[in-house]
C-alpha positions as CSV (number, residue, x, y, z in Angstrom):
1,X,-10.5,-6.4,-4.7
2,X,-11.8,-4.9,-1.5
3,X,-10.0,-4.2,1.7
4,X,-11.5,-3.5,5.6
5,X,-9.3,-1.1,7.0
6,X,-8.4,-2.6,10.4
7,X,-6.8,0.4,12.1
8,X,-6.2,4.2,12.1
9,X,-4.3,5.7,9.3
10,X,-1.8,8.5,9.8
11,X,-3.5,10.9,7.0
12,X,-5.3,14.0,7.7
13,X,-9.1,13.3,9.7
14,X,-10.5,15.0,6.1
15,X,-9.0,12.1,4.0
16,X,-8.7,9.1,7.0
17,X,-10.9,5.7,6.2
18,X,-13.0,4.5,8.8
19,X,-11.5,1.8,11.1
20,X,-13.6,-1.2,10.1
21,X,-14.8,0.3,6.3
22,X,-14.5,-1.6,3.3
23,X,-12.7,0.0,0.6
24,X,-12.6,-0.8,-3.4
25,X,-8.8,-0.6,-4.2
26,X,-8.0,1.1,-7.2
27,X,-4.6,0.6,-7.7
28,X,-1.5,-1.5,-5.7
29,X,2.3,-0.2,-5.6
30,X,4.9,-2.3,-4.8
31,X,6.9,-0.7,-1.5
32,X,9.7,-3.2,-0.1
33,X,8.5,-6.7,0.9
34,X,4.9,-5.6,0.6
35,X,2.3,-3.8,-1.7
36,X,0.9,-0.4,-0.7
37,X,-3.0,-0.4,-1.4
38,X,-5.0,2.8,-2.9
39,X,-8.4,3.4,-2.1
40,X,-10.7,6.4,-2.5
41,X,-11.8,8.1,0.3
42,X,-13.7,11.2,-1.1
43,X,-12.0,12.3,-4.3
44,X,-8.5,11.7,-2.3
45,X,-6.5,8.6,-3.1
46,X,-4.9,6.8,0.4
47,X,-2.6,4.5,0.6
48,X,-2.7,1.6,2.6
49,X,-0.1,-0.9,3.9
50,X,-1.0,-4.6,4.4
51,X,-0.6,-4.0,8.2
52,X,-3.5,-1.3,7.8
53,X,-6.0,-3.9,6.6
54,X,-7.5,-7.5,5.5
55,X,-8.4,-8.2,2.0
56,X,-11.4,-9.4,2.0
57,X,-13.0,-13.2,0.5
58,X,-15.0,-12.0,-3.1
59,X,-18.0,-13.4,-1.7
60,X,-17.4,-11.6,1.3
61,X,-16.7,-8.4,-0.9
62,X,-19.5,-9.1,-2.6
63,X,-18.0,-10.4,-6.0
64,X,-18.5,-7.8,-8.2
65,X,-15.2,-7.0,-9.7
């Protein structure tokens, strides 16, 4: 699954996704009444709340997972 990230995270500029980058998520994390999202940025693994972001259509993400 891929995500767009749809505004700015509060992490550290080194380790911060690009507002409007699409993202491979490598792993999910239930947190309350929603799922955290992990990507890669670099070798750093961010999370990412559903607020954060859009999953993206697999044809749109390109469907290659």
């Amino acid at each position: 699954m891929k995500i767009k990230i749809t505004s700015e995270l509060p992490v550290a500029s080194e380790v911060r996704p690009r507002i409007g980058g699409t993202y491979e998520v490598v792993g999910q994390q239930p947190n309350g009444n929603r799922t955290m999202y992990f990507i890669m940025v670099g070798s750093a693994q961010v999370g990412v709340f559903p607020n954060e972001c859009e999953k993206l259509p697999e044809e749109e993400a390109g469907g290659d997972e």
